[in-house]
PLY file of the C-alpha trace (Angstrom):
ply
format ascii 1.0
element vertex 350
property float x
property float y
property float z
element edge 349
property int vertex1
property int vertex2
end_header
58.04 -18.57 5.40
56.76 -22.07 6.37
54.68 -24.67 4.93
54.58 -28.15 4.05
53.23 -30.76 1.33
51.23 -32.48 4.00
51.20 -32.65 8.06
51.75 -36.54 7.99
54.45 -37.98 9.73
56.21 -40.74 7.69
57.68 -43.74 9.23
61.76 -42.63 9.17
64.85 -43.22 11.49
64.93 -40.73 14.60
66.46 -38.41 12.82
63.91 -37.76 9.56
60.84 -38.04 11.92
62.32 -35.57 14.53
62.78 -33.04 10.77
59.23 -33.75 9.62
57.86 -33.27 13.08
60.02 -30.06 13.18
58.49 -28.63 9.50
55.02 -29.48 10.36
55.09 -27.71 13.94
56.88 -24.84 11.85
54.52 -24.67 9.31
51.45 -24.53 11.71
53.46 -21.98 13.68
53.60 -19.52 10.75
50.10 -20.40 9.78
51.59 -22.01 7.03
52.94 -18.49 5.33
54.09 -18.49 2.12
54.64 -15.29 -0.45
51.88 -16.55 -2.43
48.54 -18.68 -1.86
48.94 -22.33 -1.21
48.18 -24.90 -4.02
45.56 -26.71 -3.74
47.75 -29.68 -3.05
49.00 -28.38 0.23
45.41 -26.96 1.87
42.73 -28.77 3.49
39.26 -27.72 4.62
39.26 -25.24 7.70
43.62 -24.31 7.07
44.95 -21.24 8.00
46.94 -19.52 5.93
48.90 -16.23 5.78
49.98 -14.14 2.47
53.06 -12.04 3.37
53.01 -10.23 0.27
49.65 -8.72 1.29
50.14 -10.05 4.73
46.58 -11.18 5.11
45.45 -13.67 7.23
43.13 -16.13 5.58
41.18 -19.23 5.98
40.30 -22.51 3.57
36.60 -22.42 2.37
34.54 -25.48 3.12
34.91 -26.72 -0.08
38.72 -26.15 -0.09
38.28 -24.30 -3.69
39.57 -21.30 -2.28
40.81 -19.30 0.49
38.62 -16.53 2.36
40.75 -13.51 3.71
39.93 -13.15 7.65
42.14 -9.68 7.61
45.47 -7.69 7.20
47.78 -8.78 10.41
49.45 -5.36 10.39
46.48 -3.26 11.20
43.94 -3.22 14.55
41.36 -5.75 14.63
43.02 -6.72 11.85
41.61 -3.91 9.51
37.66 -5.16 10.37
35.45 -2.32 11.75
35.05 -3.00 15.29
31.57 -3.43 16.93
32.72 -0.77 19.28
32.50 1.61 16.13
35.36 2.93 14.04
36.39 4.54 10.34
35.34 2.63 7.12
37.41 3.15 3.92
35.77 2.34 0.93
31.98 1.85 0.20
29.53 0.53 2.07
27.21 -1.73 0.78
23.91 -2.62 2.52
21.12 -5.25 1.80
19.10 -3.93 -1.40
15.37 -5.35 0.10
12.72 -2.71 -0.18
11.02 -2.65 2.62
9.52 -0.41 4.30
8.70 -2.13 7.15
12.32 -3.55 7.74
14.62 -1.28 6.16
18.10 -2.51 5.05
19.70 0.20 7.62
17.92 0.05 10.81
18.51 0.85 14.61
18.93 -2.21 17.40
15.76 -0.52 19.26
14.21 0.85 16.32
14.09 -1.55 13.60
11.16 -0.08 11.70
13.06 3.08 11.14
15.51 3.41 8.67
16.58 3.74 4.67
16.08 1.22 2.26
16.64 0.80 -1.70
13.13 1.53 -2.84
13.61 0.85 -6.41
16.69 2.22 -8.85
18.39 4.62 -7.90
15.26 5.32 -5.35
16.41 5.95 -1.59
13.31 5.30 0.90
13.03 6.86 3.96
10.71 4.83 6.59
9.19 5.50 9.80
6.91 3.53 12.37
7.76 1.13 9.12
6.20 3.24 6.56
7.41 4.63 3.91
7.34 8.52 4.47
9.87 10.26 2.08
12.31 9.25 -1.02
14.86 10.97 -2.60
15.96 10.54 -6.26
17.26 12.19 -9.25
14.06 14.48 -9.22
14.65 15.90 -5.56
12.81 14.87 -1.76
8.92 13.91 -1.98
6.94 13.62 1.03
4.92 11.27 1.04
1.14 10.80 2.05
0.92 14.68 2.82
3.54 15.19 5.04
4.94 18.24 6.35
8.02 20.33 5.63
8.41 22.21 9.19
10.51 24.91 10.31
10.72 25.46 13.96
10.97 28.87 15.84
14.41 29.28 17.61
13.50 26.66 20.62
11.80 24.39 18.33
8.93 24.60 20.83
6.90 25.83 17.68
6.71 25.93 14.30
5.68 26.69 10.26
4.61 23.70 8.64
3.90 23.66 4.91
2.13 20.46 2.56
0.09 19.79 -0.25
-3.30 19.89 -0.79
-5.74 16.47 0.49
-6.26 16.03 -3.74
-4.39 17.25 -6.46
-5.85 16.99 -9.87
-1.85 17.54 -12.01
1.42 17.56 -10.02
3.38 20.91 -10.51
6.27 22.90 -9.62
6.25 26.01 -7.91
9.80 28.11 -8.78
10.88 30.71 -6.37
11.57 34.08 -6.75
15.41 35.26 -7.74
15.24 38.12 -5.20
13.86 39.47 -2.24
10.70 41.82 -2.60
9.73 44.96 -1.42
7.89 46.00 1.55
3.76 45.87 1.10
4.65 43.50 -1.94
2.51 40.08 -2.14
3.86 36.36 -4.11
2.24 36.26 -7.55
2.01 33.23 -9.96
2.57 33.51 -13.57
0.23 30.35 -14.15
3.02 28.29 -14.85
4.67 27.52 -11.57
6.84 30.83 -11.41
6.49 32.88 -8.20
7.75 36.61 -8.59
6.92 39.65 -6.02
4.45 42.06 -7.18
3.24 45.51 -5.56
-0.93 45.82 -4.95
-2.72 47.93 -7.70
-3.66 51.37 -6.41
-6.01 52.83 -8.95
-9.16 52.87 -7.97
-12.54 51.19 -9.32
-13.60 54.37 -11.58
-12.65 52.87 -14.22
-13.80 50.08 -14.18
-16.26 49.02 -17.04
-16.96 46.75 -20.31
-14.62 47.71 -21.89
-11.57 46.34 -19.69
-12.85 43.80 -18.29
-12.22 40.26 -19.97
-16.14 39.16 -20.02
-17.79 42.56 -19.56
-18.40 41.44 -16.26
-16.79 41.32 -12.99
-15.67 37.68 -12.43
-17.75 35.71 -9.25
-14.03 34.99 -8.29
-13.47 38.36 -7.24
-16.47 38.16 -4.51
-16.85 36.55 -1.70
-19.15 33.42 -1.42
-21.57 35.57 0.40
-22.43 38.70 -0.32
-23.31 41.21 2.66
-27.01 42.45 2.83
-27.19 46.36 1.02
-28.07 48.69 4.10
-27.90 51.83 5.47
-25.17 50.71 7.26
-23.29 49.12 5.00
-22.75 52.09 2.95
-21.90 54.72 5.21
-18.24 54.86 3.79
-19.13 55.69 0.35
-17.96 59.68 0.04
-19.87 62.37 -1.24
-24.08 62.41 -1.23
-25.15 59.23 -1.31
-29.13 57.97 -1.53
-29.37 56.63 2.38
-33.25 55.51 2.00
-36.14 55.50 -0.34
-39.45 53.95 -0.36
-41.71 53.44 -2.66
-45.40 53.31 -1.35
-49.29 52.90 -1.22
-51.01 55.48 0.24
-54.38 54.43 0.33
-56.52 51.78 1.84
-53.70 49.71 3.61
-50.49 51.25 3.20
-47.64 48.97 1.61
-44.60 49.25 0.58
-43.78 48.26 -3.18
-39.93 48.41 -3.18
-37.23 50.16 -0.52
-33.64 50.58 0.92
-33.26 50.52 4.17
-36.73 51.48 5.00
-38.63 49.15 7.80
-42.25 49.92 7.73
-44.70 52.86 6.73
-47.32 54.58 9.85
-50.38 55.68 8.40
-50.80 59.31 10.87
-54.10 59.58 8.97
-55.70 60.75 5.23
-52.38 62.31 3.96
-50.30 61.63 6.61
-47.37 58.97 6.84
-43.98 58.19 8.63
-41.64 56.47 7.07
-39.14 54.52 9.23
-35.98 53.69 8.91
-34.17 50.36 9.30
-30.82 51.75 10.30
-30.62 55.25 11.26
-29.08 57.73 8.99
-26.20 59.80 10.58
-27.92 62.46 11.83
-30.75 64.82 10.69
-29.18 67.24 8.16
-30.14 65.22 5.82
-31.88 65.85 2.44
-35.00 64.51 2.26
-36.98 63.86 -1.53
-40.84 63.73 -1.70
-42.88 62.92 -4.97
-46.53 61.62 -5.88
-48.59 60.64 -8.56
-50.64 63.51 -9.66
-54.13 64.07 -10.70
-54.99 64.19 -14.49
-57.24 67.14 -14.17
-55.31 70.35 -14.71
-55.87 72.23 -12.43
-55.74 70.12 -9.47
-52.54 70.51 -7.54
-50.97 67.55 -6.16
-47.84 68.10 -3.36
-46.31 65.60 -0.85
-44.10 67.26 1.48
-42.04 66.70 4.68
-44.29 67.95 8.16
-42.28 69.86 9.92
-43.26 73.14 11.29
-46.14 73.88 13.31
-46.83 77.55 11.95
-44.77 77.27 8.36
-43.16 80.27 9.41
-40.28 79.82 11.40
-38.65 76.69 13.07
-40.21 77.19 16.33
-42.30 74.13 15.57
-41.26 70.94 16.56
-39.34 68.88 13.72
-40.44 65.43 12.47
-37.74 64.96 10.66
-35.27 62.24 12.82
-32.25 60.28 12.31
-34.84 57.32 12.61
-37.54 58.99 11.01
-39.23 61.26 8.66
-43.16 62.45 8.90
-44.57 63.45 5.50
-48.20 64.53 4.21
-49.68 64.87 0.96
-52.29 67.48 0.27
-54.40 68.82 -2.55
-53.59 72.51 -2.92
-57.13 73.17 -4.59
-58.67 72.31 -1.56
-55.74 72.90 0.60
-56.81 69.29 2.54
-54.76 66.28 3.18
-55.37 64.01 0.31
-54.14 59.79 0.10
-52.14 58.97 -3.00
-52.21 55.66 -4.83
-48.58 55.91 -5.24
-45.93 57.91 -3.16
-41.87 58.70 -3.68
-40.13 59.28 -0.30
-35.65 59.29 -0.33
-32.87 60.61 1.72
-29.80 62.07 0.38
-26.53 62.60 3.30
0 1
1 2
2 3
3 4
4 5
5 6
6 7
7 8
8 9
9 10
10 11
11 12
12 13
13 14
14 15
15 16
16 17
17 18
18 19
19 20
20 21
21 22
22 23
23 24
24 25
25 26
26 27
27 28
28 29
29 30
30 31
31 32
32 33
33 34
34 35
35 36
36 37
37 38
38 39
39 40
40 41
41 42
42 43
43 44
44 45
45 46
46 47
47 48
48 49
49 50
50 51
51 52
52 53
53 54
54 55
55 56
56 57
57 58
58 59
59 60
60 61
61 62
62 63
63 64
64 65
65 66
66 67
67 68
68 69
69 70
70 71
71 72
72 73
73 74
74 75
75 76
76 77
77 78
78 79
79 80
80 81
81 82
82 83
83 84
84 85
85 86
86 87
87 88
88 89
89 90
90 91
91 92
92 93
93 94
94 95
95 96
96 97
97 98
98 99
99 100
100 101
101 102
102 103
103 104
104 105
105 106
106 107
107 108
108 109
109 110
110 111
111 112
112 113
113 114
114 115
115 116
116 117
117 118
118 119
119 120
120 121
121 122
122 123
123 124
124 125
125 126
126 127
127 128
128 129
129 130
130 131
131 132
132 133
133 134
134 135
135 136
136 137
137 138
138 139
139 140
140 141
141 142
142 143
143 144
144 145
145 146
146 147
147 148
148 149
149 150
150 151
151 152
152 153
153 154
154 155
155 156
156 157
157 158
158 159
159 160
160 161
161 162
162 163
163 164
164 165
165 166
166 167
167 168
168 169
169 170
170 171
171 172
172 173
173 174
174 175
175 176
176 177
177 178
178 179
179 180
180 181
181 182
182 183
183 184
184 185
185 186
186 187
187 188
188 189
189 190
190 191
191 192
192 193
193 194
194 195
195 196
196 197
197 198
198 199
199 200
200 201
201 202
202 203
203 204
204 205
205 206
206 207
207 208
208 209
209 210
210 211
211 212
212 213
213 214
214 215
215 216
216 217
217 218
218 219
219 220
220 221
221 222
222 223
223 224
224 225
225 226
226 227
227 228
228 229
229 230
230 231
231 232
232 233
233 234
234 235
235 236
236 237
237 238
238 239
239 240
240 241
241 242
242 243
243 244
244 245
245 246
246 247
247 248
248 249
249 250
250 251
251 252
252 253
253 254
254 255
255 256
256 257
257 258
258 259
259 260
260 261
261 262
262 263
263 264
264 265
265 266
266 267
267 268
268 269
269 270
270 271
271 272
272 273
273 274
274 275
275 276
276 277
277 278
278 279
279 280
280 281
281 282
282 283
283 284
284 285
285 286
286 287
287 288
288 289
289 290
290 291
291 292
292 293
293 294
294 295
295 296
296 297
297 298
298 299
299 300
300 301
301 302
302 303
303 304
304 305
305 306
306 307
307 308
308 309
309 310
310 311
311 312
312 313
313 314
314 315
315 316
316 317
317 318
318 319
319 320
320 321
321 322
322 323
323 324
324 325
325 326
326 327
327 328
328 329
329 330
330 331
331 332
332 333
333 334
334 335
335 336
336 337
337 338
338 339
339 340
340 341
341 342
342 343
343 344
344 345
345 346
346 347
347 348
348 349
């Protein structure tokens, strides 16, 4: 332990200048060591000095106030973390600025990516020097709509999920506690809670007034568009169902006051009419339903009924009643002729 009150060299015999010039060299030797700091009476600007009670190396500030500690001479690189990379003991602290664009910790090639204090206890996270996610107290927010993505087992694909473009509230969507069943969909309780539910199976019999919110069937539960009622459209409803029906004028030029799946009527004649179908039914087995205005005479006998037969007997006659078609007439039995009506009834039951 070495150091002395000054590094002049006083003006002595031989013998005193040779000890001075021996404590100085000494003392500069050591790096002027001592089991405590120097006073301030012994240090100048620049000094080294070293502490061998903490046997740390250390250095006079530049206004030789104080000494700053270089490092601890009994550890590698004297206890500094080496460029080269190496184990840090204790915390680290990093520049507080928050930007976005220069994060505190940053990459040598990359220096617009990195973390930076945002705010309090707010960690940014910022790419292509933006900020794109934080994490605080509350949890990780993406920011600006960006994705949380989970990639298939190569990562060559994968599920991303984010938020709408606008939302109106913020709110929190909680997660089942358990696994569902198979066929079961994710419900919401309307207040963020998620549970597994199983599709309702009864069917729409009875459905009415009286269990129904409104009395009516919310527009929610349809589609924007509905499709177009047709023949075709309805060929899954089970049991007889009314496939066509027409209601028409019979005299002067035929037209057609109301329908279902009817296109157009041909006027065969007086009393005599085809009505054609837009879609054709199934096939012909169907059931077809004819009905006219009658006179107000009694007396007079009105009928409208399908043509069919050639001799009303048997079926040996051709049949005019098609899967695209049906031929009807209507005739005064008084007169037994073919007679128009102002009004006519024509449907199809399959």
């Amino acid at each position: 332990m070495t150091s002395v009150a000054n590094y002049n060299i006083e003006d002595n015999s031989g013998a005193n200048v040779r000890i001075d010039l021996n404590a100085v060299f000494a003392a500069i030797q050591s790096n002027n060591s001592e089991s405590a700091d120097l006073a301030a009476t012994k240090c100048v600007t620049g000094m080294t000095f070293l502490n061998t009670t903490s046997n740390e190396l250390k250095i006079r500030n530049s206004s030789n106030e104080a000494f700053t500690t270089i490092g601890n001479i009994d550890q590698p690189n004297l206890g500094l973390l080496s460029k080269s990379g190496g184990t840090m003991k204790g915390q680290f602290l990093a520049d507080d600025s928050n930007s976005a664009a220069a994060p505190a910790i940053s990459f040598d090639t990359d220096t617009d990516l990195g973390l930076f204090r945002k705010t309090n206890n707010i960690m940014g996270f910022s790419s292509a020097g933006t900020e794109q996610m934080v994490f605080d107290a509350n949890g990780i927010t993406l920011r600006t709509q960006n994705e949380i993505r989970f990639g298939d087992n190569d990562s060559s694909h994968y599920v991303g999920l984010k938020a709408d473009t606008t939302i109106g509230t913020s709110f929190t969507l909680t997660l089942p506690t358990e696994d569902g069943s198979s066929g079961q969909f994710l419900k919401t309780d309307g207040s963020g809670t998620l549970s597994f539910a199983s599709t309702p199976t009864a069917d729409l019999t009875n459905l009415n007034a009286t269990n129904l919110t409104s009395g009516t069937v919310p527009d929610a539960r349809f589609p924007a568009t509905l499709p177009a009622v047709s023949g075709a459209n309805l060929t899954n409803i089970s049991g007889a169902a009314v496939k066509a029906f027409v209601n028409f004028r019979g005299t002067g030029t035929v037209a057609i006051n109301a329908d279902l799946n009817v296109s157009s009527i041909t006027d065969n004649g007086t009393g005599d009419y085809t009505v054609n179908f837009t879609n054709n039914i199934s096939d012909a087995n169907y059931t077809p339903v004819c009905m006219t205005h009658g006179h107000d005479v009694q007396g007079t006998q009105i009928q409208t009924v399908v043509r069919g037969m050639s001799n009303g007997v048997d079926n040996s006659g051709p049949t005019l009643m098609t899967t695209s078609a049906c031929r009807i007439n209507r005739g005064n039995t008084s007169s037994n002729a073919f007679q128009d009506g102002v009004k006519l009834f024509f449907a199809v039951l399959r």
